[in-house]
LOBATI-404680 format. One record per residue: y, x, z of N, C-alpha, C in turn. Coordinates in steps of 0.001 Angstrom, whole numbers. Atoms other than C-alpha are relative to their C-alpha. Layout:
# residues N
+---------+---------+---------+---------+---------+---------+---------+---------+---------+
:      ny :      nx :      nz :     cay :     cax :     caz :      cy :      cx :      cz :
+---------+---------+---------+---------+---------+---------+---------+---------+---------+
:       Y :       X :       Z :       Y :       X :       Z :       Y :       X :       Z :
...
+---------+---------+---------+---------+---------+---------+---------+---------+---------+
# end
This chain:
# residues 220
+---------+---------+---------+---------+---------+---------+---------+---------+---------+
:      ny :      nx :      nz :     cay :     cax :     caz :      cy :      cx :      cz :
+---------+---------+---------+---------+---------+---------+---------+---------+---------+
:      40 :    1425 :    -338 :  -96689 : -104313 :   77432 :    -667 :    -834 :   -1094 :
:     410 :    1505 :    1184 :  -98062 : -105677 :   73989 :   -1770 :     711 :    -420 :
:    1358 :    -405 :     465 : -101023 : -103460 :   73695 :   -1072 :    -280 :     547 :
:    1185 :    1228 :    -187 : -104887 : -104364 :   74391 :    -118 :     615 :    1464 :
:     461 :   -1053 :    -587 : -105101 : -101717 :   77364 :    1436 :    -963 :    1377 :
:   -1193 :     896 :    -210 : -101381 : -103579 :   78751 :    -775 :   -1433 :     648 :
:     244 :    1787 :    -377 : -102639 : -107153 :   78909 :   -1564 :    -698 :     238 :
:    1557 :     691 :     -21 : -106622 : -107426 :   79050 :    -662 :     929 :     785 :
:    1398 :    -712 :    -757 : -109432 : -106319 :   81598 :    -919 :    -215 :    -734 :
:    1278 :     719 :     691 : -111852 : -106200 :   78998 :   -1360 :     450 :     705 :
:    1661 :     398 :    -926 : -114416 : -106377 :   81845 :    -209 :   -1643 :     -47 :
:    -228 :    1432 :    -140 : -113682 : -110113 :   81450 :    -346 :    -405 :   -1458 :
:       9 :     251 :    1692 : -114825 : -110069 :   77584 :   -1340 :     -69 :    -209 :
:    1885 :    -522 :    1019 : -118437 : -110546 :   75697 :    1196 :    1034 :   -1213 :
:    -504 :    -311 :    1127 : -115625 : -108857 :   72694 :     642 :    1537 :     487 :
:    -874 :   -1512 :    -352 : -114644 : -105710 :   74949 :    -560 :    1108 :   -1063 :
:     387 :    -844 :     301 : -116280 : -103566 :   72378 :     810 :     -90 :    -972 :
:   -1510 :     403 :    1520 : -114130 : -105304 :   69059 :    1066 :     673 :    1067 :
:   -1794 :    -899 :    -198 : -110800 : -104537 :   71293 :     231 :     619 :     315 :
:      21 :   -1591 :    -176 : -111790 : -101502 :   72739 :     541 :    1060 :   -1123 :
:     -63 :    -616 :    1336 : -111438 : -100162 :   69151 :    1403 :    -706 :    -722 :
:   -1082 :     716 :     664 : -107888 : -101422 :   68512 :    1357 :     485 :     983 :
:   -1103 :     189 :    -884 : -104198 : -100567 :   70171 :     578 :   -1547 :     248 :
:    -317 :     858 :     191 : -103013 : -103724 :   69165 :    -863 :   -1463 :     -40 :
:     923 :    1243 :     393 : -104891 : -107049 :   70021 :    -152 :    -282 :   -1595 :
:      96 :     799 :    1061 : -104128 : -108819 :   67009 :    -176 :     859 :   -1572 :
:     471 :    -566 :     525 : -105386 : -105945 :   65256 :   -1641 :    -797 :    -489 :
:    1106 :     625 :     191 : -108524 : -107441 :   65788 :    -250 :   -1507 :    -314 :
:     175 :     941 :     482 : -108207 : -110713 :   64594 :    -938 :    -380 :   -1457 :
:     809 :     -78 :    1729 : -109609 : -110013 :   60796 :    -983 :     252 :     299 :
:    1717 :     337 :    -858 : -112996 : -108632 :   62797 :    -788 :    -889 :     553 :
:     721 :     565 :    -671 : -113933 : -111479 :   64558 :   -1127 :    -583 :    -773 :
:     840 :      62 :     910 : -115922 : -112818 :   61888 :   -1369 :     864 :    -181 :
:    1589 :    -427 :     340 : -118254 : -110229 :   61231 :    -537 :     124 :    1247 :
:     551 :    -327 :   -1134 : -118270 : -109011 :   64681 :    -581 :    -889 :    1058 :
:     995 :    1032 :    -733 : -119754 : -112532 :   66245 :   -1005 :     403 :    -832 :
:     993 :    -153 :     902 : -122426 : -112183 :   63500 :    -691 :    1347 :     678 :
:    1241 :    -899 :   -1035 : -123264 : -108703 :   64904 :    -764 :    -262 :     941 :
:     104 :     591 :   -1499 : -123017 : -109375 :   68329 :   -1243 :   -1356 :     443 :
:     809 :    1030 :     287 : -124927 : -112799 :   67815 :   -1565 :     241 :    -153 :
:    1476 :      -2 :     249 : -127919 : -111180 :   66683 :    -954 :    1189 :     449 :
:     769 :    -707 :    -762 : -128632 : -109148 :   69207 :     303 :    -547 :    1670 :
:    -281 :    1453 :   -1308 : -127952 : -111770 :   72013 :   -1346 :      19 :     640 :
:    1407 :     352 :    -559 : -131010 : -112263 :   74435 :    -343 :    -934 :     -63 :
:     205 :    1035 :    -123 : -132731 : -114728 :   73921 :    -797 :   -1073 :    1256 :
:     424 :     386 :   -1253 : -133609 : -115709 :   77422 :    1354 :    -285 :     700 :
:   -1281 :     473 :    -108 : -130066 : -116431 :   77745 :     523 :    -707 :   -1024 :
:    -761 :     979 :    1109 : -129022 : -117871 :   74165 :    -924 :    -680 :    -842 :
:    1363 :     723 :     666 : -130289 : -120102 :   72165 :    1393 :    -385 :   -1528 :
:    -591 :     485 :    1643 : -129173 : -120515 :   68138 :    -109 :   -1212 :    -387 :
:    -398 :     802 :     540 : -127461 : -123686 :   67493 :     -90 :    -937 :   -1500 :
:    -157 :    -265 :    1366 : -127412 : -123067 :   63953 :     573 :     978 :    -853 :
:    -667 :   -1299 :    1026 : -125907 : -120624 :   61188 :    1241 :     872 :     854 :
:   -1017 :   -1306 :    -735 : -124249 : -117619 :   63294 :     754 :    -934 :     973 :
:    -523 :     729 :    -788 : -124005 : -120157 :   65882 :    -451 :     207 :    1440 :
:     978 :    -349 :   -1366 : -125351 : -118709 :   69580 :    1207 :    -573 :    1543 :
:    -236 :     996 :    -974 : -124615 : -120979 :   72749 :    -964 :     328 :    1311 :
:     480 :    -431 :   -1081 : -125672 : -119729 :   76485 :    -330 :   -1395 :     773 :
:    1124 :     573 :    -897 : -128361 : -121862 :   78027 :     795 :    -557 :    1262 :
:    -676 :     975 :   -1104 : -126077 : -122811 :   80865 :    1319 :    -163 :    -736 :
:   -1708 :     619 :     129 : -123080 : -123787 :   78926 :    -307 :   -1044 :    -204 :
:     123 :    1854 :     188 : -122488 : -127716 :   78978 :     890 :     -85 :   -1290 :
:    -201 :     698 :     867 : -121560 : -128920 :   75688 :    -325 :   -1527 :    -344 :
:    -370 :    1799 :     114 : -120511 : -132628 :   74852 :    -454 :    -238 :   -1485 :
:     262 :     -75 :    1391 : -122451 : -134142 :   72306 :     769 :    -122 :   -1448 :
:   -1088 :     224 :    1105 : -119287 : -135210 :   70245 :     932 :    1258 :    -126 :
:    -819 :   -1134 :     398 : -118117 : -131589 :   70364 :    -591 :     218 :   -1269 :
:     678 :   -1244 :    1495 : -118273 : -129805 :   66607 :     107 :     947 :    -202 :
:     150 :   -1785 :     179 : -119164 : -126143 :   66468 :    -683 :     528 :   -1429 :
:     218 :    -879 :    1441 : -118750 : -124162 :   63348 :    -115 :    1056 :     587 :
:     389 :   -1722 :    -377 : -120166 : -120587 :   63200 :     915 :     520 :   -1333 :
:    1245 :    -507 :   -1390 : -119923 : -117959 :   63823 :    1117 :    -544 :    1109 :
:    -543 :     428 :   -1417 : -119085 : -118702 :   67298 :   -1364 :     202 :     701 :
:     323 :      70 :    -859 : -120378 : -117681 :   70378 :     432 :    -850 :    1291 :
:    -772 :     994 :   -1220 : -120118 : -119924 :   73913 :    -718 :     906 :     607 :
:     924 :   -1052 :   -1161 : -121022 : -117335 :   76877 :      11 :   -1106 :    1287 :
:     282 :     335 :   -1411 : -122562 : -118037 :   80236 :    1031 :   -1559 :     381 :
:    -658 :     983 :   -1430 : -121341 : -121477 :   82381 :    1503 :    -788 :   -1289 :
:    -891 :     603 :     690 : -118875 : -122289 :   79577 :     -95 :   -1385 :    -552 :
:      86 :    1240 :    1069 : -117812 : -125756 :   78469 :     591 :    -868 :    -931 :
:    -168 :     816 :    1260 : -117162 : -127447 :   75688 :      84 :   -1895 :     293 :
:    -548 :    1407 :    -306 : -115728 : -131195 :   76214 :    -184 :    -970 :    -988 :
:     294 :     478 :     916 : -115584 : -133918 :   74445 :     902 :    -404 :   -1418 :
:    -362 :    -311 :    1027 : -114800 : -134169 :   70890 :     914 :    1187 :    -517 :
:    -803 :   -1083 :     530 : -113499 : -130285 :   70935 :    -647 :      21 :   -1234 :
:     464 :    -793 :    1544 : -113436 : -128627 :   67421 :     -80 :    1529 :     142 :
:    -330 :   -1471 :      79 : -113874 : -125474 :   66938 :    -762 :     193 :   -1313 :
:     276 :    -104 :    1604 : -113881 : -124319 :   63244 :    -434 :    1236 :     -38 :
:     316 :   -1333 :    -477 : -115307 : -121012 :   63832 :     741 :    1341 :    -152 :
:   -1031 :   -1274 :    -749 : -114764 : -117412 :   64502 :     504 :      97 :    1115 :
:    -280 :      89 :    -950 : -114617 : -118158 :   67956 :    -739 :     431 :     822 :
:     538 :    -557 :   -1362 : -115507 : -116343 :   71164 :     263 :    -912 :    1310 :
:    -249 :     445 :    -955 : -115817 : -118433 :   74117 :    -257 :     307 :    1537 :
:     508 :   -1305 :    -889 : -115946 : -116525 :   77249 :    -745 :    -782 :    1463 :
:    1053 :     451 :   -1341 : -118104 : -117083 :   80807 :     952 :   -1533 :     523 :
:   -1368 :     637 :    -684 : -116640 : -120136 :   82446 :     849 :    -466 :    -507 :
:   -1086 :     773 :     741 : -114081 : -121198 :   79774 :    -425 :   -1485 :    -366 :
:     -35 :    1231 :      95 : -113266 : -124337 :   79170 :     619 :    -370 :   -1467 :
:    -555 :     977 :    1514 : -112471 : -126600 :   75658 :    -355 :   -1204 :     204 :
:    -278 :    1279 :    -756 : -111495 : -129410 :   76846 :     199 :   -1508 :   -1301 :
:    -236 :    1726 :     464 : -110736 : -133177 :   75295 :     367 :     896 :   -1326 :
:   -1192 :      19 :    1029 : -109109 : -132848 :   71339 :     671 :    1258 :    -162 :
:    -494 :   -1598 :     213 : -108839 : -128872 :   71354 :    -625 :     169 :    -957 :
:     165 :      68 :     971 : -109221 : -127779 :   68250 :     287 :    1996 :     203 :
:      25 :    -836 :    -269 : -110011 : -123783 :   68273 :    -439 :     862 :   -1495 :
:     303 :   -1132 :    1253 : -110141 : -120998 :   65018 :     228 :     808 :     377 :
:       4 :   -1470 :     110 : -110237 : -117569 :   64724 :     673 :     776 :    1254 :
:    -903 :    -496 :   -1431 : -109893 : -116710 :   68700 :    -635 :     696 :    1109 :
:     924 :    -447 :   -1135 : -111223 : -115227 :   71538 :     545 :    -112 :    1315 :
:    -665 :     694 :   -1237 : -110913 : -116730 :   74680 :    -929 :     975 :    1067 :
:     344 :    -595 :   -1149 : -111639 : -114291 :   77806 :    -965 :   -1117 :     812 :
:     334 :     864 :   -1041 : -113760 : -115567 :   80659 :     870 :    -684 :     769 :
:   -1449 :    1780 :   -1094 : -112087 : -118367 :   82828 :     951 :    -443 :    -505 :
:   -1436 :     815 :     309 : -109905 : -119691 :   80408 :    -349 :   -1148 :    -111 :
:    -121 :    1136 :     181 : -108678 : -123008 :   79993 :     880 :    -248 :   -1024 :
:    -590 :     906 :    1501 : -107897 : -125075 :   76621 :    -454 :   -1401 :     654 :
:    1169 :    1355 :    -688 : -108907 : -128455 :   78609 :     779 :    -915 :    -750 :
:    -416 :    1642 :     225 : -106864 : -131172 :   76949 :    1602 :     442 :   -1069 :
:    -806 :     137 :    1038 : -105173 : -131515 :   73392 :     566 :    1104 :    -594 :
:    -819 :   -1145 :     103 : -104583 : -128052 :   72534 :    -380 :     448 :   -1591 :
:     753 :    -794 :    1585 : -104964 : -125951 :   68885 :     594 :    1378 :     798 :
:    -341 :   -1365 :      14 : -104995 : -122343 :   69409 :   -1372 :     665 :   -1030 :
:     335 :    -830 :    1335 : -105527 : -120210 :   66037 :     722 :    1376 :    -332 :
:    -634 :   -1455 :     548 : -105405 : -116673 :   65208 :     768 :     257 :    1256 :
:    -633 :     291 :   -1117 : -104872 : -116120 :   68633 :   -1557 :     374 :    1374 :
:     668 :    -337 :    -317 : -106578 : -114093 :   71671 :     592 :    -165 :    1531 :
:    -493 :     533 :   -1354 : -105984 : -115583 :   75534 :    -966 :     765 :    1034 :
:     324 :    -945 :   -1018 : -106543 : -113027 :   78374 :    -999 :    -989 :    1276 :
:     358 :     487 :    -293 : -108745 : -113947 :   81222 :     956 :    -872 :    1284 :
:    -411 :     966 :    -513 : -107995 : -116759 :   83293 :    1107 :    -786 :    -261 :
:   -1440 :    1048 :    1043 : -105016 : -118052 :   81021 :    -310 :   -1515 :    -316 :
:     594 :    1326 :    -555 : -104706 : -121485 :   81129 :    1654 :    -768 :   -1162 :
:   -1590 :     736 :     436 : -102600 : -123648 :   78516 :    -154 :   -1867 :     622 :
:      59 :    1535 :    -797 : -101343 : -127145 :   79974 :    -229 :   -1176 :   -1118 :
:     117 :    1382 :     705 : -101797 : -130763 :   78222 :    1144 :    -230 :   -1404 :
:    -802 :    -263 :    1108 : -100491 : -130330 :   74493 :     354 :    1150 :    -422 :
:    -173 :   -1299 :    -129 :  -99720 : -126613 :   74475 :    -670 :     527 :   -1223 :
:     488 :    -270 :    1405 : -100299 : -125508 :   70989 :     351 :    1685 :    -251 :
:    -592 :    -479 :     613 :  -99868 : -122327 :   69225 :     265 :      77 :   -1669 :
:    -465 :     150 :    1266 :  -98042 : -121842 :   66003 :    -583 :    1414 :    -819 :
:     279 :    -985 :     755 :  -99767 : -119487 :   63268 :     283 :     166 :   -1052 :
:    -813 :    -145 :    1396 :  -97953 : -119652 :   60342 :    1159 :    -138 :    -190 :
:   -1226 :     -61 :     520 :  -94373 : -119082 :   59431 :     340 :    -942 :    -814 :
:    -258 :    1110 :     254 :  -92533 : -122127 :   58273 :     391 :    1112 :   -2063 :
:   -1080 :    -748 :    1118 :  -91187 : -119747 :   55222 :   -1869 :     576 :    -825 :
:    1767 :    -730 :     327 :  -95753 : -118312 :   54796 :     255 :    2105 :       0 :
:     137 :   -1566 :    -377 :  -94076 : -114362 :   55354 :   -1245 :     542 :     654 :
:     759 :    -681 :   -1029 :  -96133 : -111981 :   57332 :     455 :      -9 :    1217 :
:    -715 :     130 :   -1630 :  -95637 : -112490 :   61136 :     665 :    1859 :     623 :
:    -727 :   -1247 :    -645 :  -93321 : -109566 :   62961 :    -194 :       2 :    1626 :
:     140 :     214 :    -899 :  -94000 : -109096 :   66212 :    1050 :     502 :     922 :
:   -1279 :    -241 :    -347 :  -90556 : -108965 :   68043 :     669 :     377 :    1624 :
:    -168 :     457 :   -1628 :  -89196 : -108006 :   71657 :    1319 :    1012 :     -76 :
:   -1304 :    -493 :       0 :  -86468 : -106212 :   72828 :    -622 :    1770 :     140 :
:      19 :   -1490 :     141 :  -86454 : -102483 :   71453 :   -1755 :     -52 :    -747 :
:    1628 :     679 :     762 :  -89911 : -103940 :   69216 :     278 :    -427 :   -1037 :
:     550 :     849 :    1276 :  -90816 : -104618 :   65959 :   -1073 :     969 :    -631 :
:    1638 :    -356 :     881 :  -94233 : -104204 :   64661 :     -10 :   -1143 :   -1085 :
:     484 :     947 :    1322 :  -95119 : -105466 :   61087 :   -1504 :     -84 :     182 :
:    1433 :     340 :    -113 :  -98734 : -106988 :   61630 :    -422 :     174 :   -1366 :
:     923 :      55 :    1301 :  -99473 : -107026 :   58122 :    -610 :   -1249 :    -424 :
:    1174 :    1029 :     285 : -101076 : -110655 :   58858 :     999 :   -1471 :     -65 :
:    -965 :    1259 :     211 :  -99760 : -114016 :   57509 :    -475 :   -1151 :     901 :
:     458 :     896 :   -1354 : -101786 : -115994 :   60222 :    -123 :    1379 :    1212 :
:     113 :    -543 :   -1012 : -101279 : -114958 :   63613 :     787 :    -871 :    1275 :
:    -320 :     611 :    -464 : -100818 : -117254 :   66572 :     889 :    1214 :    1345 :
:    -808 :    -304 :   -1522 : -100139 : -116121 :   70445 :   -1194 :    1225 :     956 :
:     908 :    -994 :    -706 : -101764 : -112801 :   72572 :     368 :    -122 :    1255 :
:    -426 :     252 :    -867 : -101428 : -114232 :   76140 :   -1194 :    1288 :     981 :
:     555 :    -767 :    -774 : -102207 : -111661 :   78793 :    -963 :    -231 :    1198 :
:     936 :     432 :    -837 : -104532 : -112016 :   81586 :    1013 :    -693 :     868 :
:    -518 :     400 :    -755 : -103702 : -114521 :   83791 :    1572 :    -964 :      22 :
:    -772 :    1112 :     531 : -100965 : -116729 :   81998 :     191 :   -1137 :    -207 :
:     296 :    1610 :    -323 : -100086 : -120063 :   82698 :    1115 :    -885 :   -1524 :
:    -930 :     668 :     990 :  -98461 : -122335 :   79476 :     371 :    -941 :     274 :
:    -590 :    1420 :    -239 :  -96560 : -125493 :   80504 :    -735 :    -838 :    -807 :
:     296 :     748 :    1052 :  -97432 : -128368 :   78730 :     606 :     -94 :    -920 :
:    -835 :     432 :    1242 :  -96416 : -129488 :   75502 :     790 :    1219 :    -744 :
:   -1013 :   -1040 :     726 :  -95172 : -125769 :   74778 :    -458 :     321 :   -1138 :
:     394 :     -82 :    1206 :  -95196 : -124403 :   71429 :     325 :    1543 :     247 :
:    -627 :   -1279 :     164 :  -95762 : -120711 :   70843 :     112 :     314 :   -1378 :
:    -322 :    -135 :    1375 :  -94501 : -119436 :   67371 :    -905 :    1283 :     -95 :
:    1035 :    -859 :     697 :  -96529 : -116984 :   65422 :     971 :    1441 :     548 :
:      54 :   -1462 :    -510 :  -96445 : -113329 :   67001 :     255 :    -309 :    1430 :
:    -135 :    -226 :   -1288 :  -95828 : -114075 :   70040 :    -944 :     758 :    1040 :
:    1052 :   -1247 :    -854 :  -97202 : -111681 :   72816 :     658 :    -376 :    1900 :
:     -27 :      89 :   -1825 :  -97072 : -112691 :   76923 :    -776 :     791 :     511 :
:     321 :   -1048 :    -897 :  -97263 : -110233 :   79419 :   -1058 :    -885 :    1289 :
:     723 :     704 :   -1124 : -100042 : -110934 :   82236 :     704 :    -250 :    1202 :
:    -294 :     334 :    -869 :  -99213 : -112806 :   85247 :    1466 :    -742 :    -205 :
:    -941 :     669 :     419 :  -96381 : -114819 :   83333 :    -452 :   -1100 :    -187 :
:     -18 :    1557 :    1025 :  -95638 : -118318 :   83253 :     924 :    -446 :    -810 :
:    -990 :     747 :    1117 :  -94069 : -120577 :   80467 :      -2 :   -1440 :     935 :
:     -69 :    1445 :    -218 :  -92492 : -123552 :   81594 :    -191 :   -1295 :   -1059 :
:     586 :    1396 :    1069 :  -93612 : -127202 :   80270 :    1087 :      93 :   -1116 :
:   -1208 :     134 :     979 :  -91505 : -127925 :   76681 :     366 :    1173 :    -472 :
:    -684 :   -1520 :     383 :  -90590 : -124340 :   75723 :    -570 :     342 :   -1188 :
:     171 :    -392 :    1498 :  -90612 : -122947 :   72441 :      -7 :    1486 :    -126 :
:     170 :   -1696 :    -360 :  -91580 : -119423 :   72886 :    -377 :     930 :   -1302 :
:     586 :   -1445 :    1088 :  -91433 : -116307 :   70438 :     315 :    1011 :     549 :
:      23 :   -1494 :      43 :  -91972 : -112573 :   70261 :    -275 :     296 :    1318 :
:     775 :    -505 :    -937 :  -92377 : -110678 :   73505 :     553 :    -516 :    1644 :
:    -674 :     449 :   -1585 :  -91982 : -112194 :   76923 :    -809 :     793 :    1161 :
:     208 :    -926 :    -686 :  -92415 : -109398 :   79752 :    -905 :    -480 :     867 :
:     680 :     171 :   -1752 :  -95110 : -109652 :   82812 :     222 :      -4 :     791 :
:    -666 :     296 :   -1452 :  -94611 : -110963 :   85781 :    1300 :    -717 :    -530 :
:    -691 :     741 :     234 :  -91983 : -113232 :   84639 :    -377 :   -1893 :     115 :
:    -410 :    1793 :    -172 :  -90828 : -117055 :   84554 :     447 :    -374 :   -1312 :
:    -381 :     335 :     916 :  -89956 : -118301 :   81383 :     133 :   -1508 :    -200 :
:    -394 :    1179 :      89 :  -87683 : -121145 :   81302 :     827 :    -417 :    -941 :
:    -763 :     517 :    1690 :  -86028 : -121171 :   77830 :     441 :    1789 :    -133 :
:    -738 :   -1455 :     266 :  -84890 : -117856 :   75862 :     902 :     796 :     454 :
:   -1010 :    -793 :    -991 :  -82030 : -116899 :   77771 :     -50 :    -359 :    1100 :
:     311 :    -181 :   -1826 :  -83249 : -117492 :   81217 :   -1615 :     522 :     392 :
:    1772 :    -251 :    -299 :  -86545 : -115406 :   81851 :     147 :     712 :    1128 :
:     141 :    -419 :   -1395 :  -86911 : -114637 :   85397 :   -1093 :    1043 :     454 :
:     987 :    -447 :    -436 :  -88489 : -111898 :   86969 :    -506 :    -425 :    1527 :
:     954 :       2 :   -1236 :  -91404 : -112815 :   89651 :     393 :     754 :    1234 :
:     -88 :    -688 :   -1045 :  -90912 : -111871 :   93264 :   -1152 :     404 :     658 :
:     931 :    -378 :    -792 :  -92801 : -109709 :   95520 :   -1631 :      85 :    -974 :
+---------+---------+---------+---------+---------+---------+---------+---------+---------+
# end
């Protein structure tokens, strides 16, 4: 349930080759860096066009001129970029995704068809395709204490090794608004979080998640 094979069709990725090479998503978090830079510079250029410094942007993605894009970062195919997103780089933005109003995006890789549309930060942190966080929906990547994040569930604990590490939402995950996920957290695909929720460690697929001790499994 927490591994890359578990929660991602990486037919839905420009990055299926980084997490192909990993059990653990957030294995690959410390790669993204070089591996846009590869990737980047062997891009077609009849499809991308270089922005600036390890900065490559697909010819049909709409970008808002008051968005700011740090490299590296890629934006694939139909993707768009809103107005005044950030994105501080190290970011993958996949076919079709969206970065919406006051999203603010580091070290992430966003599948095709996701949505960040309005007020969001997600850092250190890799969202399956078609995952979708609601209006405010943040995640948390650092430990109030600066430890190394644990990644926790029931009959689970993995030591990541990494002192930033936000949220690994599975394909197809919906986030309420205003929720907060705490550092390690891992959602199973086809789970939602309800609005307001304060979510850590591992919440199963196919579920409902309406506060820590009430997580519902999905019918039918």
């Amino acid at each position: 349930m927490i591994t890359v094979s578990e929660l991602y069709n990486l037919d839905e990725t420009i990055a299926a080759e980084l997490l192909s090479g990993v059990e653990y998503p957030w294995e690959a978090l410390p790669r993204i860096h070089d591996f846009i830079i590869e990737l980047g510079n062997s891009l077609s250029e009849d499809v991308f066009e270089k922005r600036g410094e390890h900065i490559w942007v697909a010819k049909s993605a709409k970008v808002a001129p008051t968005a700011c894009l740090n490299g590296p970062l890629i934006v694939d195919e139909d993707a768009e970029i809103r107005h005044c997103a950030f994105i501080r780089g190290n970011a993958i933005v996949g076919k079709g995704a969206v970065v919406g109003n006051s999203t603010e995006l580091k070290n992430v890789i966003l599948f095709n068809k996701v949505q960040v549309p309005h007020y969001n930060y997600v850092g250190d942190s890799i969202l399956g395709f078609r995952s979708h966080m609601g209006a405010g929906a943040i995640t948390s990547n650092v430990k109030s204490d600066k430890t190394l994040v644990t990644v926790k569930g029931e009959n689970i604990s993995i030591e990541t090794g990494l002192k930033k590490m936000g949220a690994m939402l599975g394909d197809n995950v919906e986030v309420g608004c205003n929720s907060v996920l705490n550092p390690g957290t891992v959602i199973g695909r086809n789970t939602n979080i309800y609005p307001t929720s304060m979510v850590r460690g591992v919440i199963p697929a196919d579920s409902i998640y309406k506060c820590r001790t009430e997580i519902a499994q999905k019918r039918g």
